[in-house]
Backbone as CSV, one residue per row, in Angstrom:
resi,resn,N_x,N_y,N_z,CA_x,CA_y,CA_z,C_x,C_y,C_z
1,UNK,45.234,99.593,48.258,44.700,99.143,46.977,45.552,97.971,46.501
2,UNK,45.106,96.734,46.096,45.654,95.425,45.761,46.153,95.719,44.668
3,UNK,47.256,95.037,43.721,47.408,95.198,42.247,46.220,95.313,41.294
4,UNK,44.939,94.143,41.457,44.486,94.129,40.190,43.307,95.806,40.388
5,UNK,42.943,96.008,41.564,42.252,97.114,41.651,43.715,98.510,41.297
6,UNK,44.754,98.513,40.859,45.296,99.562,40.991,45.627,99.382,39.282
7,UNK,45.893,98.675,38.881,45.775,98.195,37.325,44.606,98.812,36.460
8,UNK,43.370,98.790,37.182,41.928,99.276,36.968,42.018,100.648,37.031
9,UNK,42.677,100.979,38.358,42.581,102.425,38.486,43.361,103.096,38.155
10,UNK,44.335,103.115,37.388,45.592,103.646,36.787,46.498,103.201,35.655
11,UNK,46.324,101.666,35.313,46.950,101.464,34.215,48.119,100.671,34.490
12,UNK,48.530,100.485,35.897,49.650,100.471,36.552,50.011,98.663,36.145
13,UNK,51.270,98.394,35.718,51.584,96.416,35.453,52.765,96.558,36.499
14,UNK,52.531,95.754,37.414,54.048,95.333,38.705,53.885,93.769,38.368
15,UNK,54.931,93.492,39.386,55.166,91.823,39.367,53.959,91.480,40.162
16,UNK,53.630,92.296,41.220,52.377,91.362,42.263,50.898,91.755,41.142
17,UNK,50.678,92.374,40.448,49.681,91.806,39.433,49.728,90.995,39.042
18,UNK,50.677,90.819,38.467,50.849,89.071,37.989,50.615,87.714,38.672
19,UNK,51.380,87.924,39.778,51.073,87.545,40.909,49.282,87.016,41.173
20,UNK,49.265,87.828,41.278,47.602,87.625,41.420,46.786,87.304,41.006
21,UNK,46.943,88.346,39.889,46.474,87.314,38.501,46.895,85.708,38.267
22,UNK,47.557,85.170,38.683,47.603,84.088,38.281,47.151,83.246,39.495
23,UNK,47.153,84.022,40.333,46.084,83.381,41.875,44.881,82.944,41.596
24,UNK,44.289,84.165,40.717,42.426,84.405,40.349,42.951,83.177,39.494
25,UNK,43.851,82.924,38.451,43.095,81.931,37.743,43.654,80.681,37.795
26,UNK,44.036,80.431,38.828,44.357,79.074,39.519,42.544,78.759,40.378
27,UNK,42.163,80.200,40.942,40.753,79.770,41.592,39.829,79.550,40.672
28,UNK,40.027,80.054,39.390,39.130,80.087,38.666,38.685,78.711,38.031
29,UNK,39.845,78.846,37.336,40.310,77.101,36.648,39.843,75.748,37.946
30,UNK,39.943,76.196,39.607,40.221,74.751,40.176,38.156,74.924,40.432
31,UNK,37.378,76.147,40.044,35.858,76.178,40.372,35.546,75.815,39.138
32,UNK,36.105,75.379,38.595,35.359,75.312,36.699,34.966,75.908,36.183
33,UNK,35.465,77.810,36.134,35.166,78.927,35.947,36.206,78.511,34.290
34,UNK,36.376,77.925,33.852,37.361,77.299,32.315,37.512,78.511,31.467
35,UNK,36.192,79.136,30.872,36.499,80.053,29.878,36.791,81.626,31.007
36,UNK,36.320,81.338,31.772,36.907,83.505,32.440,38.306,82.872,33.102
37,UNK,38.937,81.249,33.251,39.913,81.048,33.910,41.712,81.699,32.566
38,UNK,40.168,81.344,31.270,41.334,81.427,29.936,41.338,82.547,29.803
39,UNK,40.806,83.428,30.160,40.898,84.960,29.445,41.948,85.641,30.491
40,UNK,41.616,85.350,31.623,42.612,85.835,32.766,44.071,85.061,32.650
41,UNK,44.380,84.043,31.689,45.273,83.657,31.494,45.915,84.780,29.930
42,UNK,45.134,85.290,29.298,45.661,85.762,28.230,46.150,86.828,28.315
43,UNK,45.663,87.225,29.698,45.958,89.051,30.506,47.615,88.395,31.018
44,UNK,47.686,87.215,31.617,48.700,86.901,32.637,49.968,86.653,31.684
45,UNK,49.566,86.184,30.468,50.311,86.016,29.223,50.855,87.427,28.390
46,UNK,49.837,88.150,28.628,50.640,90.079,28.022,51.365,90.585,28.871
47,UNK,51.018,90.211,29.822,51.748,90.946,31.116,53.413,90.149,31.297
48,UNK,53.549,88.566,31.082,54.679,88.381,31.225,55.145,89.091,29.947
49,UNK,54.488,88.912,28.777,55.109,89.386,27.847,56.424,90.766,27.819
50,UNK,55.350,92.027,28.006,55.302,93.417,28.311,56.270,94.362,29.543
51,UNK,56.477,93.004,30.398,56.672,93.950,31.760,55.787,94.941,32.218
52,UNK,56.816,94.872,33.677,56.064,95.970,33.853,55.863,97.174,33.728
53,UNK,55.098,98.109,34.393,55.214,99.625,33.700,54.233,100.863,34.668
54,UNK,54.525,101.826,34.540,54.261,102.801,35.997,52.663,103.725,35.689
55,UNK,52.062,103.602,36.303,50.632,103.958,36.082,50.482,104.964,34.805
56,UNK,49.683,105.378,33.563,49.226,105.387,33.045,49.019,106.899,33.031
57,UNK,49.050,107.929,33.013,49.034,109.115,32.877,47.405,109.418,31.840
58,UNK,45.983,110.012,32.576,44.796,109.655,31.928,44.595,108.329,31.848
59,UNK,44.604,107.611,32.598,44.175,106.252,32.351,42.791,106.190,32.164
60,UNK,42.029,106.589,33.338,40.870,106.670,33.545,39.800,107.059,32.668
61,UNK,40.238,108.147,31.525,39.508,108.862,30.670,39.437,108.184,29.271
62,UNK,40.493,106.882,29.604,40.949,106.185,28.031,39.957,104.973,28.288
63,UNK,38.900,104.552,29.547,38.333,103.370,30.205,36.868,103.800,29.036
């Protein structure tokens, strides 16, 4: 399971989410995807904020 699918499925913030996240919106931003490139920037922006943090205990039931 990649970061952003384990984020989904648990709640879970590591460094390679970030990571990635900022992959998607380097692709996003260079397809002219502009506004879903900014929102994935505002996720990439809480996350440096926040750190990271260990999956989510009920995550799933809080979706």
């Amino acid at each position: 399971m990649g970061p952003i699918s384990r984020l989904y499925a648990t709640g879970e913030i590591t460094y390679d989410l970030l990571t990635a996240l900022g992959m998607l919106f380097s692709g996003l931003d260079g397809d002219g995807e502009h506004d879903e490139a900014e929102r994935i920037g505002d996720v990439v922006a809480y996350i440096a904020a926040v750190g990271e943090r260990p999956p989510v205990t009920g995550w799933v039931r809080k979706l």
